[in-house]
C-alpha positions as CSV (number, residue, x, y, z in Angstrom):
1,X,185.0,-49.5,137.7
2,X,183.6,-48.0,134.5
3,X,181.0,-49.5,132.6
4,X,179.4,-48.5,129.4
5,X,179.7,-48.1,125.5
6,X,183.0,-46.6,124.7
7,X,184.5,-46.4,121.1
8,X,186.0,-49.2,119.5
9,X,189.3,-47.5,119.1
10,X,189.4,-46.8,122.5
11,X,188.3,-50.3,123.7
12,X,191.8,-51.6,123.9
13,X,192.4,-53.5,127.3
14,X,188.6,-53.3,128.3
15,X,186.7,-55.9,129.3
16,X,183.7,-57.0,126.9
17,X,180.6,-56.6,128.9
18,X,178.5,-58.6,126.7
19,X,178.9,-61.7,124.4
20,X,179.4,-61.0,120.3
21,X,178.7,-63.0,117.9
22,X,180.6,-62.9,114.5
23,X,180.7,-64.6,111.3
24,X,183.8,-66.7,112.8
25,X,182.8,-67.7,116.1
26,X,181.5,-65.1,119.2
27,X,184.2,-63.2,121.2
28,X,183.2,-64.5,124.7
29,X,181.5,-61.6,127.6
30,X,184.7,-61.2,129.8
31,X,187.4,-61.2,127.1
32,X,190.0,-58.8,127.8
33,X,189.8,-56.7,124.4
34,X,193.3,-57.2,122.9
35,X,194.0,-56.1,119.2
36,X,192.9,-59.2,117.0
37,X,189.3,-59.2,118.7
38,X,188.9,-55.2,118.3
39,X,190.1,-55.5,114.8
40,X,187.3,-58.9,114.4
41,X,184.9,-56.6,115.5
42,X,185.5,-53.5,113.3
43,X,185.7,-56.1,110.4
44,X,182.3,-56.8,111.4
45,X,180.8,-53.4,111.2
46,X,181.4,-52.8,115.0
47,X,182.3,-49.1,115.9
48,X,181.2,-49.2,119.6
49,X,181.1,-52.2,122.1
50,X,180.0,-52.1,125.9
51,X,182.8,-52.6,128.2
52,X,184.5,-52.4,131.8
53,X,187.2,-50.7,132.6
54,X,188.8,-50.8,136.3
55,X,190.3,-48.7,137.8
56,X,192.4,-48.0,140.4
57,X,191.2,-49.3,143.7
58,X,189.5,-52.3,141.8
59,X,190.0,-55.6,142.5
60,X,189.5,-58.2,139.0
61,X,185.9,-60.8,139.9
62,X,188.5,-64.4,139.7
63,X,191.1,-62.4,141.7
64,X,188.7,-61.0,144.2
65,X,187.2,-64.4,144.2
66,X,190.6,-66.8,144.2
67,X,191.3,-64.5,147.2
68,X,187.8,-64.8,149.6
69,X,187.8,-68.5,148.9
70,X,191.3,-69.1,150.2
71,X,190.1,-67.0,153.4
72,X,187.7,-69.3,153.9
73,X,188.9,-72.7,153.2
74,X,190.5,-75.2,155.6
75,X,188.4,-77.0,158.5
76,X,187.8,-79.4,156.1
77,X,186.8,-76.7,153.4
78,X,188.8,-76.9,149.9
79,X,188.4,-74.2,147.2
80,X,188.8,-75.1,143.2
81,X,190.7,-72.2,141.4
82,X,188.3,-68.9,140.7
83,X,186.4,-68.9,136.8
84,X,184.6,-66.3,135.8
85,X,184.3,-65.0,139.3
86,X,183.2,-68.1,140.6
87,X,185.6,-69.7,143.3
88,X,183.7,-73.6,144.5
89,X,184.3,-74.5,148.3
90,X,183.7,-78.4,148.5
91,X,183.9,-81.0,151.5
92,X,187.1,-82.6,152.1
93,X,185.2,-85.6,153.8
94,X,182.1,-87.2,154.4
95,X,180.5,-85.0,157.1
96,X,178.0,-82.5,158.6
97,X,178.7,-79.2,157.0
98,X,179.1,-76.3,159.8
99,X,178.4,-72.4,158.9
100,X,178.4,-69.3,160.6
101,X,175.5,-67.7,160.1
102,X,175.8,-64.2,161.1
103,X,179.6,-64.0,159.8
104,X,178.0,-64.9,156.4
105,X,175.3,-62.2,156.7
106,X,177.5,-59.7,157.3
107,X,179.7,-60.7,154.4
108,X,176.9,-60.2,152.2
109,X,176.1,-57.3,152.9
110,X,179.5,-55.3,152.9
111,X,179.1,-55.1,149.0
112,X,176.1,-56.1,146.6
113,X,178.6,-57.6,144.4
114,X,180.4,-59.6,146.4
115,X,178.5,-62.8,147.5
116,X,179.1,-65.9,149.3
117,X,176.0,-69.1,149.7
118,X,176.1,-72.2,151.2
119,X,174.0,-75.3,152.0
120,X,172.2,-75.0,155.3
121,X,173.5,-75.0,158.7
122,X,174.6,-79.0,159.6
123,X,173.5,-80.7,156.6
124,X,175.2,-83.8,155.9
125,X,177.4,-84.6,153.2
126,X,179.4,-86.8,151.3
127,X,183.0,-86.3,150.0
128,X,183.8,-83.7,147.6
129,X,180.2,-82.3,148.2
130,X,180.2,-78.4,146.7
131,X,179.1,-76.8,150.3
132,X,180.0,-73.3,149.0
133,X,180.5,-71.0,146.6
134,X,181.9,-67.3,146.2
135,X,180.8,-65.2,143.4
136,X,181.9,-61.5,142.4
137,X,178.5,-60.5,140.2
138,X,180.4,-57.5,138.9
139,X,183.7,-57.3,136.6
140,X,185.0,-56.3,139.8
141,X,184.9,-54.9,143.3
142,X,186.2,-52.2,144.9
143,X,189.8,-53.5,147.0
144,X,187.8,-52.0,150.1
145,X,185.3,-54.6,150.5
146,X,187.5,-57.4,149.7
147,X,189.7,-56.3,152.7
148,X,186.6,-55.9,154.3
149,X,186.0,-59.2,153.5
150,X,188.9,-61.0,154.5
151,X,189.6,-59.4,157.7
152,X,185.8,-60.3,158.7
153,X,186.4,-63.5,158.3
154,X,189.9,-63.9,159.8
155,X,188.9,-61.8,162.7
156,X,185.8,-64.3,163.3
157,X,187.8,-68.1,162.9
158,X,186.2,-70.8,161.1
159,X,183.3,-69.4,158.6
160,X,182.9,-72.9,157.1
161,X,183.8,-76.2,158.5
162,X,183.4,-80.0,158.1
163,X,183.0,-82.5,160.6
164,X,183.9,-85.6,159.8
165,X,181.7,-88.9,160.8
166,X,183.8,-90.1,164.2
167,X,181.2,-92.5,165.3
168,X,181.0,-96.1,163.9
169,X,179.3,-98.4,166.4
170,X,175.6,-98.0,167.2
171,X,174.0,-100.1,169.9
172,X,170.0,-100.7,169.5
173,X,167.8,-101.3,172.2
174,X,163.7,-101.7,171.1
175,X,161.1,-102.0,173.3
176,X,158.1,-104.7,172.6
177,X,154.6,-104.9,173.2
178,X,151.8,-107.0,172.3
179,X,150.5,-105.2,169.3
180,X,153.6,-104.6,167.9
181,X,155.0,-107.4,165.7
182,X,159.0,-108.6,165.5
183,X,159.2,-107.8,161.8
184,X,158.1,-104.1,162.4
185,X,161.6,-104.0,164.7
186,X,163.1,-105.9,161.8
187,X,161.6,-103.4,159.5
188,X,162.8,-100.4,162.2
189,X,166.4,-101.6,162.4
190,X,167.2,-101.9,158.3
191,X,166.0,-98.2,157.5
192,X,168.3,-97.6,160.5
193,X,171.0,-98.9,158.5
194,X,170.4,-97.3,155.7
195,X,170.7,-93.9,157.6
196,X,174.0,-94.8,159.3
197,X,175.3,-96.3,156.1
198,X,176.2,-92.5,154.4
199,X,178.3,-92.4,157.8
200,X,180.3,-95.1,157.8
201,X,178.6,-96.5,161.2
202,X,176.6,-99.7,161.8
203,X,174.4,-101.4,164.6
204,X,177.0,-103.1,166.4
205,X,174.7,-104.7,169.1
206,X,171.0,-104.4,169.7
207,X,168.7,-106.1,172.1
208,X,164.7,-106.5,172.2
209,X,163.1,-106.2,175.6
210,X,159.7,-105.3,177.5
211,X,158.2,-102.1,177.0
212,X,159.3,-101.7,181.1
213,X,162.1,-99.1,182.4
214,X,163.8,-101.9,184.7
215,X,164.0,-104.1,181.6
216,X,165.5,-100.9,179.0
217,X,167.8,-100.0,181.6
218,X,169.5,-103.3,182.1
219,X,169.7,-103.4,178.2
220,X,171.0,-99.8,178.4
221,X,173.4,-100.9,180.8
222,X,174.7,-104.0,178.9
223,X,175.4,-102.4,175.8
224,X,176.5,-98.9,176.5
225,X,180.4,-100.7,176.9
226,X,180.3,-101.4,173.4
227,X,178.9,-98.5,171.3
228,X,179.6,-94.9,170.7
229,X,176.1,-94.2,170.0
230,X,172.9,-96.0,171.7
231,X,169.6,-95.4,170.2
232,X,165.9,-96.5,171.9
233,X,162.9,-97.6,169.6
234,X,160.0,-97.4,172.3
235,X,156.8,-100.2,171.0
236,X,155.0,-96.8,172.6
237,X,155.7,-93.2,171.6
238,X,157.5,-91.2,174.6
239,X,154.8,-89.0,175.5
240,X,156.5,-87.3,179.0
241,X,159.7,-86.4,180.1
242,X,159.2,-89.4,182.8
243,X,157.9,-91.9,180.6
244,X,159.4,-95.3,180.1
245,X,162.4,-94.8,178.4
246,X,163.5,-91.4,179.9
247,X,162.9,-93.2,183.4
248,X,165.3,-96.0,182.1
249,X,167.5,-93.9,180.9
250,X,167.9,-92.3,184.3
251,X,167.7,-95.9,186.1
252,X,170.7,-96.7,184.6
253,X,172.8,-94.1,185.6
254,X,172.2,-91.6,182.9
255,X,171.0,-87.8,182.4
256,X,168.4,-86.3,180.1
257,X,169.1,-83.9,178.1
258,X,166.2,-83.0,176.1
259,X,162.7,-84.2,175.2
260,X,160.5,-82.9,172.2
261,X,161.7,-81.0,169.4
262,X,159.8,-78.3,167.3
263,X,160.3,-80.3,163.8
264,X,157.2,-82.2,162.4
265,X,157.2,-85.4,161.9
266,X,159.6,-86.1,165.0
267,X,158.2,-83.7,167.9
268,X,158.9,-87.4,170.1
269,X,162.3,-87.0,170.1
270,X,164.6,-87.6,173.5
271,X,168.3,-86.8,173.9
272,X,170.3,-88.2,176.9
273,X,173.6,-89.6,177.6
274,X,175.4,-92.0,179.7
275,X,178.8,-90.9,180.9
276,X,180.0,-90.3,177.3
277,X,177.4,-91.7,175.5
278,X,175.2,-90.1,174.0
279,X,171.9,-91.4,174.0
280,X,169.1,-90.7,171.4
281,X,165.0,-91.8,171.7
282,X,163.8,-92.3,168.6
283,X,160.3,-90.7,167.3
284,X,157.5,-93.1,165.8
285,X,158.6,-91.1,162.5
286,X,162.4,-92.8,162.6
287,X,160.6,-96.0,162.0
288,X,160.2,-94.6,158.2
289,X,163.0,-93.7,155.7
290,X,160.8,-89.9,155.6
291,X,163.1,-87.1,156.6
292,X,162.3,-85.9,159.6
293,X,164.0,-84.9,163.0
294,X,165.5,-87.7,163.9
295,X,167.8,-87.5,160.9
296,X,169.2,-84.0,162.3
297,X,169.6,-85.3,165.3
298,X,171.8,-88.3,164.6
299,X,173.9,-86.9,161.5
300,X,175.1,-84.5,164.5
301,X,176.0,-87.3,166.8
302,X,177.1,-89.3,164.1
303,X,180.0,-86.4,163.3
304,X,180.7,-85.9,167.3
305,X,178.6,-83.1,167.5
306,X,177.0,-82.2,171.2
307,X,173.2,-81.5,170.8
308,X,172.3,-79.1,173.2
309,X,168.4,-78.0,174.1
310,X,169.3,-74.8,172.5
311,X,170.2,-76.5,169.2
312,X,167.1,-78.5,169.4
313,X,164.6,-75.8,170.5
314,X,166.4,-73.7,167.4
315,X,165.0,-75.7,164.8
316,X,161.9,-75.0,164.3
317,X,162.3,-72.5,161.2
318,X,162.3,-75.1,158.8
319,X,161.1,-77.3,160.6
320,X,157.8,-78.2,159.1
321,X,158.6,-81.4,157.1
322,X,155.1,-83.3,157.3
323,X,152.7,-83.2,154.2
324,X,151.2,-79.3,153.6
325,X,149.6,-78.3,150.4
326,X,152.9,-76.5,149.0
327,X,153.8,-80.4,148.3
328,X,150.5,-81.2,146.5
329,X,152.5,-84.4,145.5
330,X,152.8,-86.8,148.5
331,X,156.1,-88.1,149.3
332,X,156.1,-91.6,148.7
333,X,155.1,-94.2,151.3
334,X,157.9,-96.7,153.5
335,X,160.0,-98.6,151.5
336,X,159.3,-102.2,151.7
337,X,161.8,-104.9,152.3
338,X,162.3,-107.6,151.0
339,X,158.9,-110.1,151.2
340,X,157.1,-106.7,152.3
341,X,154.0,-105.6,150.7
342,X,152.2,-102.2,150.8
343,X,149.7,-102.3,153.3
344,X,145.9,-103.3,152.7
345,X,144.1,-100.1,153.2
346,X,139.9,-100.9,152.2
347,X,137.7,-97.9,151.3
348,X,134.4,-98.1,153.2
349,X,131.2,-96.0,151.9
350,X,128.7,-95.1,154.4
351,X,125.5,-94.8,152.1
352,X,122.7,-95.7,154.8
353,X,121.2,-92.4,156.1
354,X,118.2,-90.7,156.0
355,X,119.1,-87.4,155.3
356,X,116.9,-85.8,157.6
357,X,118.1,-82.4,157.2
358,X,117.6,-82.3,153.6
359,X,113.9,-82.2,154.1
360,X,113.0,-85.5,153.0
361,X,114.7,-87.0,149.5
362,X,117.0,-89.4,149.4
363,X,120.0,-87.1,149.3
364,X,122.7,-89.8,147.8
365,X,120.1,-89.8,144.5
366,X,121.0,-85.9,144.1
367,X,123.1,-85.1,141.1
368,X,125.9,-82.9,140.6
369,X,127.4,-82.6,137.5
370,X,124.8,-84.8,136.1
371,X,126.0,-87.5,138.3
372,X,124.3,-88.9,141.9
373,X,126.2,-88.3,145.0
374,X,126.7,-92.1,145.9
375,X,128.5,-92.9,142.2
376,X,130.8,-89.9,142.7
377,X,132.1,-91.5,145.5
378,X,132.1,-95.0,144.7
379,X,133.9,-93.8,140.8
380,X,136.5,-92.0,143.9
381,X,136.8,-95.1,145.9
382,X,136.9,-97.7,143.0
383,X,140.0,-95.8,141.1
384,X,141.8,-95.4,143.8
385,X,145.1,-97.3,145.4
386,X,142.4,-98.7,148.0
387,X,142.9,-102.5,147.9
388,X,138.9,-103.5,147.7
389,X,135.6,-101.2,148.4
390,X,132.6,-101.9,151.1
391,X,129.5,-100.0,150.7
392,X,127.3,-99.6,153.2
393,X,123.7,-99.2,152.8
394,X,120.4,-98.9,154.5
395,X,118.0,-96.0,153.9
396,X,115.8,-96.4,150.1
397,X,119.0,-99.4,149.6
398,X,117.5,-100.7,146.9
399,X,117.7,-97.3,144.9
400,X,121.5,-97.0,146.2
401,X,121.9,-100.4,145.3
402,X,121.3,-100.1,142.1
403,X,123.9,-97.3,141.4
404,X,126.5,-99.1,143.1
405,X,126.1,-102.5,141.3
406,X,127.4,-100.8,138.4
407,X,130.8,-100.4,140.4
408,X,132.7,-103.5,141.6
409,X,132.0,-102.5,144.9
410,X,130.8,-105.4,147.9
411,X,126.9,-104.1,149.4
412,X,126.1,-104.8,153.1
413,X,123.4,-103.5,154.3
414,X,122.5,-101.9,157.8
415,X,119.0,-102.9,158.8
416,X,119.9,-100.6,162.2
417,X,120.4,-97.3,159.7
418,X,117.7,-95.6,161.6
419,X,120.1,-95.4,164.6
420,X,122.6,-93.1,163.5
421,X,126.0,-93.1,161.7
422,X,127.4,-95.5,164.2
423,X,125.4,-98.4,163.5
424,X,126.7,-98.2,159.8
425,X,130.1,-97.7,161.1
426,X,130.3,-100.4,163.0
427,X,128.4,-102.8,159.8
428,X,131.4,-101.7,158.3
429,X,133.9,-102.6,160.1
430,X,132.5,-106.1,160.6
431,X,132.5,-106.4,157.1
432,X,136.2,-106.1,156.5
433,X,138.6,-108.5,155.6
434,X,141.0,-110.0,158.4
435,X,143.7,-108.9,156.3
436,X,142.8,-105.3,156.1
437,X,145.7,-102.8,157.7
438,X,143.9,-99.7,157.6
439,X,139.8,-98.4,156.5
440,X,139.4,-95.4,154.8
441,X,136.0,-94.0,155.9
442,X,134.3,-91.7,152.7
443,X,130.9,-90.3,153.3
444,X,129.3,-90.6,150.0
445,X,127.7,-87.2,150.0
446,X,131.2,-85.5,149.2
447,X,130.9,-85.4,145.3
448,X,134.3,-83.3,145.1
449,X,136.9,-85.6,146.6
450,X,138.7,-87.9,143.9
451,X,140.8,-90.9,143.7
452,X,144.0,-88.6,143.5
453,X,142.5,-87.4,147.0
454,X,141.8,-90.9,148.6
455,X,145.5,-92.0,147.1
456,X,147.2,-88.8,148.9
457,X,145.9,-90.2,152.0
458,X,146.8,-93.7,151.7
459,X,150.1,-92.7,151.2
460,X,150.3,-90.7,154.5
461,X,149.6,-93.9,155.9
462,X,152.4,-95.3,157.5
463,X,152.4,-97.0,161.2
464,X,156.2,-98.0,161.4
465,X,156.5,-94.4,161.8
466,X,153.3,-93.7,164.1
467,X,151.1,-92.3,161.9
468,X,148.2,-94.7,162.0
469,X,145.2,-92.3,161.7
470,X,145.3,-90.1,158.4
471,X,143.0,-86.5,158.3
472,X,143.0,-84.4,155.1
473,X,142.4,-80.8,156.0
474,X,141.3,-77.6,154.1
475,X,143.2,-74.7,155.3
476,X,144.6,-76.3,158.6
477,X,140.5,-77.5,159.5
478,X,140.3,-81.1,159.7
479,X,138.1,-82.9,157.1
480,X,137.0,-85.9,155.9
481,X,137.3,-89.1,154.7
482,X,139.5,-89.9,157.6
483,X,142.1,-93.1,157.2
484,X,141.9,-95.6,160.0
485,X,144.4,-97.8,161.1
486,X,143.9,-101.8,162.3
487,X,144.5,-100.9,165.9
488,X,140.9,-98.7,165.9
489,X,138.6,-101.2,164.6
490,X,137.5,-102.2,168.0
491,X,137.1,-98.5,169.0
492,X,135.3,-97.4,166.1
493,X,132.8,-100.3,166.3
494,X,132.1,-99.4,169.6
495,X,130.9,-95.8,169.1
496,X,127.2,-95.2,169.3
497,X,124.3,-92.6,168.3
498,X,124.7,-90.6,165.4
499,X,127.9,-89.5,165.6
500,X,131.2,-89.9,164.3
501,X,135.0,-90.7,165.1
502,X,136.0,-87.4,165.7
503,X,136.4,-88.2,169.6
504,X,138.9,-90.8,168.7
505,X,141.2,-88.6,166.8
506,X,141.4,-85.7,169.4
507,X,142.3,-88.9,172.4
508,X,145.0,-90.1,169.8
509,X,147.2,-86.9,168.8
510,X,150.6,-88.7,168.4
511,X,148.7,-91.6,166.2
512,X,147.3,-88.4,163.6
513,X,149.0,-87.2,160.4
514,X,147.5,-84.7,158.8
515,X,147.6,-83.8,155.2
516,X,146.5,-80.4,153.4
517,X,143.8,-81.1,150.5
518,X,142.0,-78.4,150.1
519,X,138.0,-77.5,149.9
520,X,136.8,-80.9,148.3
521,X,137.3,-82.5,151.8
522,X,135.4,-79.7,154.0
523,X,132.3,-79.6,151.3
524,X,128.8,-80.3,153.6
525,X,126.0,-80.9,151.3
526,X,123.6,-81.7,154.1
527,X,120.7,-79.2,152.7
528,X,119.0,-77.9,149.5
529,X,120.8,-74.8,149.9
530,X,124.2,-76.3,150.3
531,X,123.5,-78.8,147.3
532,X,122.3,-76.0,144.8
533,X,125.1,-73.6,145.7
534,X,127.9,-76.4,143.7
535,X,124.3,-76.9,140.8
536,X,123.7,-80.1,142.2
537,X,119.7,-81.2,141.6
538,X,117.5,-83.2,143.6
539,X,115.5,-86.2,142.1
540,X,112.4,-84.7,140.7
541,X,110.3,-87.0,142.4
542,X,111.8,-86.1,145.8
543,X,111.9,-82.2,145.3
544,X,110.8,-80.8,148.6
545,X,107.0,-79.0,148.4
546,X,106.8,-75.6,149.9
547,X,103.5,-73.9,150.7
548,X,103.2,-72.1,147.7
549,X,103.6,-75.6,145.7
550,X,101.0,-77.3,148.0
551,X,98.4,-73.9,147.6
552,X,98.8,-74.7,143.8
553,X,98.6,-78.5,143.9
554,X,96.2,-78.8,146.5
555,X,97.8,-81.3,148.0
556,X,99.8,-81.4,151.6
557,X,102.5,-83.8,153.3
């Protein structure tokens, strides 16, 4: 193909490269130059214009496009007539949307201007979806690559194909315990309608027993007969390939396939069958409408796909779906049901130490940015989504008092400060209402962490989906205020010394979900050195006196 400014006179047949505008309306990039536009543009003072010429050996951009997306429709892949060498592929059904890769990749690189992109391997979608498209970037292409072209993708079958939903009828089987209430399973088994719904499939049958492998494998066993598909919600997260409901799954007569996944939230995730039935344990995550794992699981099943361990180990590029910092928005929490509310998370300020390594003052009176340490956190606290605010006190309490009364914050004070963090924790807890889902511990020596912060957090909270203890963290390094769920109230009120939670979180990893922040949550301002390098100030009256001071003054501890 030629390309380049040629002489209006010599323009005839050409194709105009670029867009003109004229005093009666623009002659469009891609016209073929015929006589009445060269004699518009001449008219207009035009003696050259850009254009391309093929020649022979070329192949025109609809042409060359009409033709690949022919090649490559069928398996339930239509292609819409080729427009300014653009030629659509769209779904003929709802489905899961099939592609090989490495055909694909090869296409694309047999010529720079001759291009073919898709949606991503397996994604589902709906009717008349646009999976595809083919575009020719050029005028056109040399007939070499398109035969290239073709005969790649005859020579290698299906490049694209849709599988159509085949499975209707969904059989439920959810395991209780104690702690874990009916209208959580409730909760569990509408957002699994609403994930089957796209499919055409519904929960045919489903049955609630003990959290016991006899118990699931009886319910296996009874409703396997009527379903295509049977899904397990365990009251516990599978946490071994013998656990309860892999055991049951093999007590009744079945096979595992695979446990654990590389895609976060949904690493839980089990895959069996029995005889023809596939099989699928659910993740604490498939509690919650979230994307994660469990959705690419069953959109697979749902369209007759097998799952092999291959497949599943396979995912992990991508695979990261849980909250990082390149989402600094939080995706919204569960959606409540009808008579649901949003869960009661309380913000609890522990303002009752001593300091000690800050040489003596009464470090929550420092200021930074004019403001003390316990008011930036109760201002945090107090704007945020947190349903009501403790503060704890203890150490100088009528000083800290005095600051928080300003807020709308409830005081309790810790006459046991002197024993450690702990014994303020634990005042805390006591102090919270019985209708309280969730605490949200804040340290109020952390002047940079906001509401925005505290709300990001609270939103990660969600334990239909198992994520009932929430740690922000600064570059992957786990930080604080940490979000407690109802289930660790006992456990936190039962630490002692002068320590903190952190115990709890590392014996719990499938209760954690961690969300990125950033710095404000891994700021220690636990000495003078620390506090003056963000130009915070001490109270005068509590400045620490070095030996120079006291030669000066006279005057010693």
């Amino acid at each position: 193909m030629k390309f380049g400014p040629v002489p209006l006179g010599e323009a005839a047949g050409a194709i105009l490269a670029h867009s003109v505008t004229l005093e009666g309306g623009k002659i469009a990039k891609g016209t073929v130059l015929g006589v009445a536009e060269i004699a518009r543009l001449g008219a207009a003072g035009h003696d050259t214009v850009i254009v391309a010429r093929l020649e022979d050996g070329d192949i025109g951009e609809d042409d060359a496009a009409e033709a690949l997306g022919r090649a490559l429709t069928g398996h339930g892949v239509t292609a819409e007539p080729a427009f300014t060498g653009r030629a659509n592929l769209f779904a003929e059904a709802a489905g899961v949307f099939a592609v090989d890769r490495a055909t694909i990749d090869d296409l694309n690189r047999l010529d720079p201007g001759l291009t073919l992109a898709t949606l991503d391997a397996f994604s589902p979608v709906e009717a008349r979806r646009m999976v595809a498209t083919v575009k020719i970037i050029p005028y056109a292409v040399p007939k070499a690559a398109l035969d290239a072209a073709l005969a790649l993708v005859a020579a290698r079958g299906p490049v694209l194909s849709l599988h159509p939903y085949r499975v209707r009828k969904v059989a439920v089987v959810s395991t209780l315990l104690p702690g874990l209430k009916e209208k959580v399973v409730d909760k569990t088994l509408r957002v699994l309608t609403d994930r089957l719904a796209p499919a055409g499939a519904e929960i045919v049958a489903e049955e609630r027993v003990a959290h016991d492998a006899g118990a699931v494998a009886a319910a296996i066993a009874r409703l396997a007969p009527e379903a295509e598909l049977l899904v397990l919600f365990g009251a516990s997260a599978v946490a071994d390939r013998h656990d309860v409901l892999p055991a049951a799954i093999e007590q009744a007569g079945g096979s595992i396939d695979h446990f654990g996944m590389p895609v976060d939230p949904g690493n839980l995730l089990l895959v069996g069958r029995l005889g023809a039935v596939p099989v699928l344990g659910a993740p604490g995550c498939a509690r919650s409408p979230r994307e994660n794992g469990f959705d690419w699981v069953l959109a697979r099943l749902l369209a007759g796909l097998e799952v092999t361990p291959d497949d599943i180990t396979g995912m992990g590029v991508g695979g990261l779906l849980m909250e990082i910092v390149s989402r600094p928005q939080p995706r919204e929490g569960p959606i409540a049901g009808p008579g649901d509310k949003a869960p009661e998370v309380v913000a609890l300020i522990l303002a009752a130490g001593r300091a000690s390594r800050m040489g003596g003052p009464n470090k929550l009176l420092a200021t930074v940015d004019g403001t003390p340490l316990v008011a930036h956190a109760a201002k945090a606290a107090s704007d945020s989504r947190a349903a009501s605010v403790i503060a704890v006190t203890g150490h100088r309490a009528d000083e800290i008092d005095a600051i928080l009364k300003e807020s709308d914050i409830r005081i309790i004070h810790n006459p046991d400060y002197a024993k450690g963090l702990s014994s303020s924790l634990a005042a805390g807890i006591k102090a919270l209402p019985e209708t309280a889902d969730a605490v949200l511990v804040l340290l109020a020596d952390m002047p940079r962490v906001t509401a925005e912060t505290l709300d990001r957090l609270i939103a990660a909270f969600d334990p239909e989906a198992g994520a009932h203890i929430v740690v922000p963290t600064s570059g992957g390094k786990r930080g604080n205020p940490v979000l407690w769920s109802r289930r660790y109230f006992e456990a936190l009120s039962s630490i002692s010394g002068d320590v903190g939670a952190r115990h709890l979180i590392g014996e719990n990893p499938d209760a954690v979900v961690e969300v990125e922040i950033g710095a404000e949550v891994a700021l220690d301002l636990d000495t003078p050195e620390a506090l003056a390098a963000i130009g915070g100030r001490l109270p005068e009256e509590d400045a620490p006196v070095n030996d120079n001071d006291k030669q000066r003054t006279g005057k010693g501890d």
